[in-house]
C-alpha positions as a Markdown table, in Angstrom:
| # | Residue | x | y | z |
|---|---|---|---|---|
| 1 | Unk | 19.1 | -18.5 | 135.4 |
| 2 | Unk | 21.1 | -16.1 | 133.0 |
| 3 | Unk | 24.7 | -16.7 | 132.8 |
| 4 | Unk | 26.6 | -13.7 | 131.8 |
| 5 | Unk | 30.4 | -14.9 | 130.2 |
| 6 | Unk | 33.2 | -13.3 | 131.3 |
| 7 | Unk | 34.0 | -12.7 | 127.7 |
| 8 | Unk | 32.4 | -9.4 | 128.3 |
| 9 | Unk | 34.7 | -7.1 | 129.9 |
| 10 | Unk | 35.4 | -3.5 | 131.1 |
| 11 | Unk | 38.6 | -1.9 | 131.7 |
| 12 | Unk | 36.8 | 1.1 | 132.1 |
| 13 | Unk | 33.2 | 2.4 | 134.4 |
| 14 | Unk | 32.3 | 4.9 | 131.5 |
| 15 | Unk | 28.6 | 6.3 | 130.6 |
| 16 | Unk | 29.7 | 5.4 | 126.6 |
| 17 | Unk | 30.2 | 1.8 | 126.9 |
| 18 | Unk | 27.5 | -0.8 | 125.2 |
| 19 | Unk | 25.6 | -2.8 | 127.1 |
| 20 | Unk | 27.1 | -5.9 | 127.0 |
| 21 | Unk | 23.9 | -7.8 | 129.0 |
| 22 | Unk | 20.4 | -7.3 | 130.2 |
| 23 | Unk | 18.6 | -8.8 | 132.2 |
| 24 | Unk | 14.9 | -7.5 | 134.2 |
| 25 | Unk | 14.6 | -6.6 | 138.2 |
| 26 | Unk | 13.6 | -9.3 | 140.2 |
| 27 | Unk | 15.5 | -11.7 | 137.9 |
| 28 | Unk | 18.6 | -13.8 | 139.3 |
| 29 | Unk | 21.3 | -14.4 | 137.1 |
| 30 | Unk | 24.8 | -15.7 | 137.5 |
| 31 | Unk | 28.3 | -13.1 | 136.5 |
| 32 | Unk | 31.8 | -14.7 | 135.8 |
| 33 | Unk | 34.4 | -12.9 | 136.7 |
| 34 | Unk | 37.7 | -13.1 | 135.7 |
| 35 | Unk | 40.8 | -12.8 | 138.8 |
| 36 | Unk | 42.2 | -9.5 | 139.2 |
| 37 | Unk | 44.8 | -10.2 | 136.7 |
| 38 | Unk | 42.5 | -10.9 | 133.8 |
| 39 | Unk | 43.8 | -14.9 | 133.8 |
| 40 | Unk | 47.3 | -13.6 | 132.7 |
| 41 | Unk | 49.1 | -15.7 | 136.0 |
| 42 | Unk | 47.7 | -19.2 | 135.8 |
| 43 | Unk | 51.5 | -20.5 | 136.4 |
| 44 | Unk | 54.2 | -18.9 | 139.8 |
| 45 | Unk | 56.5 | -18.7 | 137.3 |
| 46 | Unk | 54.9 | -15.2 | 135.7 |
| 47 | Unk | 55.9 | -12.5 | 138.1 |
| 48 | Unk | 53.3 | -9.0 | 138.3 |
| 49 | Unk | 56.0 | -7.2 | 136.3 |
| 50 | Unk | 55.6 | -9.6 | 133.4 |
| 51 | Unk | 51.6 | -9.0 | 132.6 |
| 52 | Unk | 50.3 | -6.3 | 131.9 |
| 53 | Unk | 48.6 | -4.0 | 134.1 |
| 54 | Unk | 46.3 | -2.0 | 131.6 |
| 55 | Unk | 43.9 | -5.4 | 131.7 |
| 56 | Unk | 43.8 | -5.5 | 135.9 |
| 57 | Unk | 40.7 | -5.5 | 137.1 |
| 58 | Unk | 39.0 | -6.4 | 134.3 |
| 59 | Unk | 34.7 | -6.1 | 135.0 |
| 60 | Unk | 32.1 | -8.3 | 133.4 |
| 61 | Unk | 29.6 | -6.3 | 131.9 |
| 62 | Unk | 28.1 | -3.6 | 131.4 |
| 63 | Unk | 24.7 | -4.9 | 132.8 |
| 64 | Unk | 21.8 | -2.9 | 131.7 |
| 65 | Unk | 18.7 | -3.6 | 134.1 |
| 66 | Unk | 15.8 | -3.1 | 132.4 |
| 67 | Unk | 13.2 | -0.8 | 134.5 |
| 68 | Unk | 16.1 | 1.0 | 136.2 |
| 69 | Unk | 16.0 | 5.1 | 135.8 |
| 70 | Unk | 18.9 | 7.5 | 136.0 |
| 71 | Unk | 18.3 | 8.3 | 139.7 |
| 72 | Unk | 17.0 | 5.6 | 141.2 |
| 73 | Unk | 18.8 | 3.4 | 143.4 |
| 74 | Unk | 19.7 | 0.4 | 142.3 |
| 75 | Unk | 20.2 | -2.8 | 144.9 |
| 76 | Unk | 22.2 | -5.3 | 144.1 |
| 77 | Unk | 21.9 | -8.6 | 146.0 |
| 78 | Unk | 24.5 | -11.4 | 146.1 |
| 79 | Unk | 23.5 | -14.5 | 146.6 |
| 80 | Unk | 26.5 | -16.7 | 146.2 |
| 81 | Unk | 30.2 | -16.8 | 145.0 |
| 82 | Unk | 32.1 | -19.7 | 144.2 |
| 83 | Unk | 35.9 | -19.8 | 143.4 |
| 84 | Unk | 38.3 | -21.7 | 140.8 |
| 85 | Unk | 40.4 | -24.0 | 142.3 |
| 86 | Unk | 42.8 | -22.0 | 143.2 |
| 87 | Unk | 44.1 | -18.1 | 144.2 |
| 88 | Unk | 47.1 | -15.9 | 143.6 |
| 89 | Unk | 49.1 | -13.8 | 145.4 |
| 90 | Unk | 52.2 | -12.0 | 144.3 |
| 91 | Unk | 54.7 | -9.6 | 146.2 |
| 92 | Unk | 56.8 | -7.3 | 143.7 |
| 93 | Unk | 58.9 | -4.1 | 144.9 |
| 94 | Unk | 56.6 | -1.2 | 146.0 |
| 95 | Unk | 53.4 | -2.7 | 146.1 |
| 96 | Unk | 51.9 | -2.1 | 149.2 |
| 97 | Unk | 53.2 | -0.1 | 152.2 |
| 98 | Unk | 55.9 | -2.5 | 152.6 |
| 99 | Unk | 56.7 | -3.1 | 149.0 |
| 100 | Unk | 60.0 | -1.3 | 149.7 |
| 101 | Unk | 61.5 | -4.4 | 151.6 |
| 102 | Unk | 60.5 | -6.9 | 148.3 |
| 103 | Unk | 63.7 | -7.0 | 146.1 |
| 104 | Unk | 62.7 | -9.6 | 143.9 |
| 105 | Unk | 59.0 | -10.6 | 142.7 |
| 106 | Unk | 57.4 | -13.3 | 143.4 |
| 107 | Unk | 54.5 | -15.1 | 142.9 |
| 108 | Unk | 52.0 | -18.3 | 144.9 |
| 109 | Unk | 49.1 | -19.9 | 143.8 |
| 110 | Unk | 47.3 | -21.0 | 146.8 |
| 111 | Unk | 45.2 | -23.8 | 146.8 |
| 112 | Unk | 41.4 | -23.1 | 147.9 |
| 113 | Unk | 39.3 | -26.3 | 149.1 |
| 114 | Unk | 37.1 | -27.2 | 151.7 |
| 115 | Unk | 36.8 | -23.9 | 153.1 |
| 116 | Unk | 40.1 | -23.2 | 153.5 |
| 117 | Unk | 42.7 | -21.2 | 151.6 |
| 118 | Unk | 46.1 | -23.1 | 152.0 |
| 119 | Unk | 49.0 | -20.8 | 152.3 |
| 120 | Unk | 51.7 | -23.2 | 153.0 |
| 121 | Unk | 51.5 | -27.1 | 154.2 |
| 122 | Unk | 51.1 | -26.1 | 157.6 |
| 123 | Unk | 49.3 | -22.6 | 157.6 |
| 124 | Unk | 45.6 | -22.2 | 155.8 |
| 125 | Unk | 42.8 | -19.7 | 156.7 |
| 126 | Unk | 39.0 | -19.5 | 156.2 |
| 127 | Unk | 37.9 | -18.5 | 152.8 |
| 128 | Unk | 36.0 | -14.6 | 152.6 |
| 129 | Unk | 34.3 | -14.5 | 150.0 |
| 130 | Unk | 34.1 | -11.0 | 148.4 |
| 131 | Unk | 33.5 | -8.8 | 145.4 |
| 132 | Unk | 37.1 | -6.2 | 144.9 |
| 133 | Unk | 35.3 | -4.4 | 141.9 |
| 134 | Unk | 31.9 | -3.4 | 141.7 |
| 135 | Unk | 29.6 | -0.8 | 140.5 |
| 136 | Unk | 27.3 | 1.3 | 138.2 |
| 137 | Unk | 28.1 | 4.0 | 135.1 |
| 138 | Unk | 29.6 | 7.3 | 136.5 |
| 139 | Unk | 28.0 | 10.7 | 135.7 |
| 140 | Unk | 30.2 | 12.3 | 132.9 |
| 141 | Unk | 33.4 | 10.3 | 133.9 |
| 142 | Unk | 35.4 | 7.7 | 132.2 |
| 143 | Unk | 37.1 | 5.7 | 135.1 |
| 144 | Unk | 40.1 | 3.1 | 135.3 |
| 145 | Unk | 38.0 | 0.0 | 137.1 |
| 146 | Unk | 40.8 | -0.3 | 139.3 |
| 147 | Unk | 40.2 | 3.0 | 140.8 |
| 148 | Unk | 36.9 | 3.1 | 143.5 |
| 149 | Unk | 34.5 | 6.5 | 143.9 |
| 150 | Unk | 31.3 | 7.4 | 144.1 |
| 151 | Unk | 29.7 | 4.7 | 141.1 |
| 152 | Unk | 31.2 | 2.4 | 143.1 |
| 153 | Unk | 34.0 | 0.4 | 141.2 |
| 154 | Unk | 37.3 | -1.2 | 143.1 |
| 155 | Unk | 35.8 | -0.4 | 146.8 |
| 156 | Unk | 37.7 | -3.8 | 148.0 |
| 157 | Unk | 35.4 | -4.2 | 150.5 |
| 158 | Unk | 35.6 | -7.2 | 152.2 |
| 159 | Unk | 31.8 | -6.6 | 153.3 |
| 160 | Unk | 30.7 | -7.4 | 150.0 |
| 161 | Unk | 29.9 | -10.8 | 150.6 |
| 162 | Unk | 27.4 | -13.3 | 150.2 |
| 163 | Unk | 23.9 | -11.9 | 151.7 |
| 164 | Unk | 25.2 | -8.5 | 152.0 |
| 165 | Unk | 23.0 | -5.6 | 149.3 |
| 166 | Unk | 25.1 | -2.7 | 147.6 |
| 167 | Unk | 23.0 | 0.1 | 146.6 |
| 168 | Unk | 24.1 | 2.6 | 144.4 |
| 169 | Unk | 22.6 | 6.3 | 142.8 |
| 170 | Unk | 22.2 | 5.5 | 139.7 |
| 171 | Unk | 23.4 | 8.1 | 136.5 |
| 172 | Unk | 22.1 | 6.3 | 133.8 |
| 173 | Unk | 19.2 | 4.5 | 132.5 |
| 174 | Unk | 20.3 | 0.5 | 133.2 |
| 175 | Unk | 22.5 | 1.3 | 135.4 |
| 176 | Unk | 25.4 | -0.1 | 133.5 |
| 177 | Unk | 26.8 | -2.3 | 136.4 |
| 178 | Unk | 29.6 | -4.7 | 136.1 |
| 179 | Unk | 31.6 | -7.1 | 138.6 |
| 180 | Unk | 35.6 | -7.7 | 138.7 |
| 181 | Unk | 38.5 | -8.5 | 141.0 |
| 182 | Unk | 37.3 | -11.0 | 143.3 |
| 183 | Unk | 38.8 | -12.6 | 146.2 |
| 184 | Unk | 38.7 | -15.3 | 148.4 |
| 185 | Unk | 40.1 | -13.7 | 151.7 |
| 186 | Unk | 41.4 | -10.3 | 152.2 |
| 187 | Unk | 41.8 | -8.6 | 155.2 |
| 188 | Unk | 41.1 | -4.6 | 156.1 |
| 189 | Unk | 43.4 | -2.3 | 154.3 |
| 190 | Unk | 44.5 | -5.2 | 151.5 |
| 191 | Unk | 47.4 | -4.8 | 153.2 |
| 192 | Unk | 50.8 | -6.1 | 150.6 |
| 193 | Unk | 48.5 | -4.8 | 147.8 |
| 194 | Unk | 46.8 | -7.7 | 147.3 |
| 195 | Unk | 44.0 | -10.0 | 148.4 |
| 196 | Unk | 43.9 | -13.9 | 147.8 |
| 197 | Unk | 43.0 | -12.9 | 144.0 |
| 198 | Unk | 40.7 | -15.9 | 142.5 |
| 199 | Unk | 37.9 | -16.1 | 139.6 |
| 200 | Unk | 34.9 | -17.6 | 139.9 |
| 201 | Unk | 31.2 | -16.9 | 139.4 |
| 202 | Unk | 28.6 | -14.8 | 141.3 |
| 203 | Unk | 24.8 | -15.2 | 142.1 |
| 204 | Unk | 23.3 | -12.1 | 141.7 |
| 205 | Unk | 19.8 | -10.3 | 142.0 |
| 206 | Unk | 19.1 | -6.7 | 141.2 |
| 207 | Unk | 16.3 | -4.7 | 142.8 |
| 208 | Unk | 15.1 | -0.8 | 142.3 |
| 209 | Unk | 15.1 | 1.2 | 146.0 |
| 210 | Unk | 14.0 | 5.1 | 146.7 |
| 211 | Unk | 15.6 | 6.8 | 149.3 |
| 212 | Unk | 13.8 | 9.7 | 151.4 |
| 213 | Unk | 17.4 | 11.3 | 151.3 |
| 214 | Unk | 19.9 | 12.2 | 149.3 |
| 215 | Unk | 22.7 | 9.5 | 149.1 |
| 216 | Unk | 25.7 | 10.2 | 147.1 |
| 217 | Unk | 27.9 | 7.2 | 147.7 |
| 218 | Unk | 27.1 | 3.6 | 147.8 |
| 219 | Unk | 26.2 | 1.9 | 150.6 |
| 220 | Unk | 26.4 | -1.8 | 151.8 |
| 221 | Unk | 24.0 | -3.4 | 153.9 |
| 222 | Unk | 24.4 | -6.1 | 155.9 |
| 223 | Unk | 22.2 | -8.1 | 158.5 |
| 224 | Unk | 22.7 | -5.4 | 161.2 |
| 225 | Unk | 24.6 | -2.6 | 159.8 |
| 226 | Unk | 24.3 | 0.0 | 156.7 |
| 227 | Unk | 27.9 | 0.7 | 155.8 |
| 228 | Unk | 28.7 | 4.1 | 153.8 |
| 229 | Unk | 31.8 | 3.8 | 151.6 |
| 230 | Unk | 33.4 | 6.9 | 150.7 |
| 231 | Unk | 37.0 | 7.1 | 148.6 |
| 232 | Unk | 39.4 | 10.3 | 148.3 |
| 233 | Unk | 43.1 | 10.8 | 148.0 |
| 234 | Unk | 43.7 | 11.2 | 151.8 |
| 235 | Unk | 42.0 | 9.8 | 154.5 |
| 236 | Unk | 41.2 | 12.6 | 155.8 |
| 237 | Unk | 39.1 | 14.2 | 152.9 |
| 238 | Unk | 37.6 | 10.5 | 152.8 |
| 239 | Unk | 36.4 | 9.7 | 156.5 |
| 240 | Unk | 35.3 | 13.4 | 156.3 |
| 241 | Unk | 32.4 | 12.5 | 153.2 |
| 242 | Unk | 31.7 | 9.2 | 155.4 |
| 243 | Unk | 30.8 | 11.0 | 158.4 |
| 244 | Unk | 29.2 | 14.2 | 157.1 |
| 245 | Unk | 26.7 | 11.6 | 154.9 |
| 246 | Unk | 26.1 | 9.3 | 158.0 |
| 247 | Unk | 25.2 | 12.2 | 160.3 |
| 248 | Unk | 23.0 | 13.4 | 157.9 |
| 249 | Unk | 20.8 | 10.4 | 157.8 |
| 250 | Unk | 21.4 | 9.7 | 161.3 |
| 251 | Unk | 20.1 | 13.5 | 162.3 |
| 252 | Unk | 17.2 | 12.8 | 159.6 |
| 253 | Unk | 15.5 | 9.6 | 160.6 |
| 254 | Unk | 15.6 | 10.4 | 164.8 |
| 255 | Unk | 14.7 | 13.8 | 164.4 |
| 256 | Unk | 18.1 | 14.6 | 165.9 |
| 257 | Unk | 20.0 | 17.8 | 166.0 |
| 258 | Unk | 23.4 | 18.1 | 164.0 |
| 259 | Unk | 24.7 | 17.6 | 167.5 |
| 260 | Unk | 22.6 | 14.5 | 169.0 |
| 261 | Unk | 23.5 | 13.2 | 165.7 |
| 262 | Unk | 27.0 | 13.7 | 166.0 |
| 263 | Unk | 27.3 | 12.4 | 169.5 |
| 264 | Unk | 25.6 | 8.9 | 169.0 |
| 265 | Unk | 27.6 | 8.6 | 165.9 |
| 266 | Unk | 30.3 | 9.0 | 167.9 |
| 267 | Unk | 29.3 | 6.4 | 170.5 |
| 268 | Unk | 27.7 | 3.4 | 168.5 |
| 269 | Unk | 29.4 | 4.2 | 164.9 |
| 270 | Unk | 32.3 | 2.5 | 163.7 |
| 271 | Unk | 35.0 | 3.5 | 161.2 |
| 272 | Unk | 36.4 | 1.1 | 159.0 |
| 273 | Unk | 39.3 | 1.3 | 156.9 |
| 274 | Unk | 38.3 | -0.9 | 153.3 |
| 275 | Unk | 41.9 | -0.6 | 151.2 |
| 276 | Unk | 44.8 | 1.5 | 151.5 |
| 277 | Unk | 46.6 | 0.6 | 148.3 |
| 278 | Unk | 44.7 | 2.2 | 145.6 |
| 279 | Unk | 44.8 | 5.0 | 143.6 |
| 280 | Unk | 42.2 | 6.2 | 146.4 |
| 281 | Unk | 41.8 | 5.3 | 149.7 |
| 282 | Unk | 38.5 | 3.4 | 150.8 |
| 283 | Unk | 37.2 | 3.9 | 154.0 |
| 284 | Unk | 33.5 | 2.8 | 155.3 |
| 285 | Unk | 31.2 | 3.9 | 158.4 |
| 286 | Unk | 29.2 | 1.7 | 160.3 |
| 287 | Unk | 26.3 | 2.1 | 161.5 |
| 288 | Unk | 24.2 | -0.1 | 163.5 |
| 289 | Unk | 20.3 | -1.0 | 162.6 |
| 290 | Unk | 19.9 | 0.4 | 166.1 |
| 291 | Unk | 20.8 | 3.4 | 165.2 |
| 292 | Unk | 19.3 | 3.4 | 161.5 |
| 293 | Unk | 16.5 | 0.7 | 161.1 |
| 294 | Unk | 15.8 | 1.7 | 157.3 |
| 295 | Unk | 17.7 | 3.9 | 154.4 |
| 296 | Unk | 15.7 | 2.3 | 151.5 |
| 297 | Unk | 12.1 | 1.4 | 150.7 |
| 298 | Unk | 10.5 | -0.5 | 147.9 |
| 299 | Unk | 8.8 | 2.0 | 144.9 |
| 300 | Unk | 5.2 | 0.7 | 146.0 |
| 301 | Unk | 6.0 | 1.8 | 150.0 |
């Protein structure tokens, strides 16, 4: 299996970067990743305003996948995650709604083992695996990797898991994907502006998908739901590109009207908030197999 080094990095989802990788469809390769901080906290003695933030959310990559076109969809498929040792979190005035209440920074490294992410001596959690930052080349665009949209990027979407697929429209030959800013619990919203941030290593494999539709976002499958992720300024102008793309492909594939469409969204459709802490805001839409058995078929379908 390939092993593509974390010495490759991204600050930046941009159609002008080099690839950095390749590797073929079909073929399963393995991505290190550094922690959200670009390994600049390895001690709870370095406070958030002591690194610096240009290198956060630092990607590995770009990827080019060979026999991926501008336009097609690319799939990517995770097959595993495993963490270092050990997570951070920091609190630092303003970050996150409550960041007003933090006077002074501060910083824990939490211990991860045996499932479990250990807060305190008496208080651990289940680990979550998840993937903050990923995605593919944007259009024209040169864009911050901490800052999510429609090529994907920092989605924090606590979905992306192991044995969950992300598909993606592809701009650009390759697709130019990269991987960042990985976590190993984080609950909807990310809440104090960060999750349990941890390096590691990913198990990835990348397939090509059509589409019958038009899809301008990425989507997230997952055993039993497709999830469309959408990200805007407010959450208004973002829930409203979720649901006007769901209903679409709702209305498409059981020959509904807009309004049979809208009504069984309404009744077996969830909405999700993803983050609320970034430059813009991530929401997702549920939607049940039920509802939508398929969104993507293989080339030779």
């Amino acid at each position: 299996m390939k092993r593509f080094s974390k010495n490759h990095t991204i600050t930046h989802f941009d159609p002008q970067n080099n690839p950095a990788y390749y590797c073929d469809l079909e073929e399963k390769v393995t991505v290190e990743v550094h922690d959200c901080y670009g390994g600049q906290i390895d001690s709870e003695k370095i406070k958030r305003p002591d690194i610096d933030l240009s290198l956060m959310n630092l990607a590995t990559g770009p990827i080019y996948v060979n026999q991926i076109e501008s336009g097609n969809f690319l799939c990517v498929e995770i097959l595993d995650i495993r963490f270092h040792p050990y997570g951070i979190m920091v609190t630092s005035p303003g970050l996150g709604p409550l960041g007003n209440h933090i006077k002074e920074p501060t910083t824990k490294l939490l211990p991860v083992s045996e499932g479990l992410v250990h807060l305190t001596e008496n208080i651990s959690f289940p680990i979550h695996p998840m993937i903050g930052v990923i995605g593919v080349a944007p259009l024209t665009d040169s864009i911050h990797c901490a800052i999510p949209g429609a090529h994907g990027g920092n989605m924090d979407t606590k979905d992306i898991t192991i044995g969950s697929k992300v598909y993606f429209p592809t701009f650009h030959d390759g697709g130019l994907v990269a991987f960042g800013d990985m976590h190993a619990a984080m609950g909807d919203g990310e809440l104090d502006g960060t999750g349990v941030e941890i390096a590691g290593e990913i198990d990835l494999q990348f397939h090509k998908k059509l589409s019958s539709q038009s899809i301008s976002m990425p989507v997230v499958e997952t055993s039993d739901h497709w999830l469309f992720i959408s990200s805007a300024k407010s959450y208004h102008d973002a829930i409203q590109m979720g649901l006007e793309e769901t209903v679409q492909h709702i209305s498409s594939f059981n020959n509904l009207s807009f309004a049979d469409a809208y009504r069984l969204l309404s009744a077996t459709c969830d909405l999700k908030i993803s983050q609320i802490v970034n430059q813009l805001l991530t929401i997702r839409i549920a939607v049940p197999k039920t509802v939508l058995p398929q969104l993507f078929y293989d080339e030779h379908v």
